[in-house]
N, C-alpha and C positions, 0 to 999 in steps of 0.2 A: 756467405756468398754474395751477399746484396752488398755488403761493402767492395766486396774484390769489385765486382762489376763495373761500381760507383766509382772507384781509383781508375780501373783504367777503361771509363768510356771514354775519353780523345781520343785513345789508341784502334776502337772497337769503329766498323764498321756500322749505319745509320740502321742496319737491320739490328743490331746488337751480334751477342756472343753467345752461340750455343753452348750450353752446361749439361754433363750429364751425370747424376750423381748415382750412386748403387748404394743401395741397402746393406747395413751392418748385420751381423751374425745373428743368431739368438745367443750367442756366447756370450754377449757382454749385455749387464744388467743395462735395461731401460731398452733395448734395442727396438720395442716397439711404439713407443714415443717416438723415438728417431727416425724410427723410418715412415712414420704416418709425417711429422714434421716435412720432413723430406721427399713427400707425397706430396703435401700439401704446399710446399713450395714451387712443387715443378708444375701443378695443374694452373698455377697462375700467369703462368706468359707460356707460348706454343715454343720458344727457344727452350724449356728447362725441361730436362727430361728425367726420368726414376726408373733405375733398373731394378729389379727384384733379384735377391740373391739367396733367398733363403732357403731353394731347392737346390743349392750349388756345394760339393763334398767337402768337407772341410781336409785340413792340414792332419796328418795323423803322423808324422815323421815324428821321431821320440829327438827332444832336444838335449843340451847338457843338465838340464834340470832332470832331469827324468821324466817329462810329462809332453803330451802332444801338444801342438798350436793349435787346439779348436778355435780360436779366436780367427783365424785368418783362412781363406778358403788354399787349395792345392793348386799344383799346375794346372790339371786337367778341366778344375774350375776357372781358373783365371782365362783359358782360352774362349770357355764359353761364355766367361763376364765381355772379353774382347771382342767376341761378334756379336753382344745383345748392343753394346758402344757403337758400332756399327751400324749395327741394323739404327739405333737412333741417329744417325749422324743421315745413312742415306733418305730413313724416312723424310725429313727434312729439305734435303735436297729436292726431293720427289715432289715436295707442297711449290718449287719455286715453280 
């Protein structure tokens, strides 16, 4: 992310650019490395923000493999990944 940033701060406003990153599954090995990483990336500037995802329902629809997507959350999850987005983006606004 620190590279993306670095490409295109010309284009970013002198406050910079709000990020907001969400938490990977427990489905996929390491996932708690990554999301401390990813913890610990967003506590360091007030623009970066960490959503938690880990209380969110995964995917259970049977694919052509015969097995569920546990690796990816549902609909019902993704809407409440979209207003936790949210809720960061107004918090933010709320600080100007």
């Amino acid at each position: 992310i620190g590279g993306f940033e670095k490409k295109f701060d010309s284009y970013l406003p002198a406050k910079g650019m709000a990020v907001v990153q969400a938490g990977i599954s427990s489905q996929w090995s390491g996932y708690t490395r990554m999301n401390d990483a990813k913890k610990e990336w967003a506590e360091k500037e007030d623009r970066r923000y960490y959503v938690d995802t880990l209380d969110l329902s995964r995917n259970l629809d049977i694919h052509d493999s015969g097995q569920a997507d546990l690796s990816h959350y549902d609909a019902a999850a993704e809407i409440v990944l979209g207003n936790r987005f949210a809720e960061c983006v107004i918090e933010r606004l709320n600080k100007k």
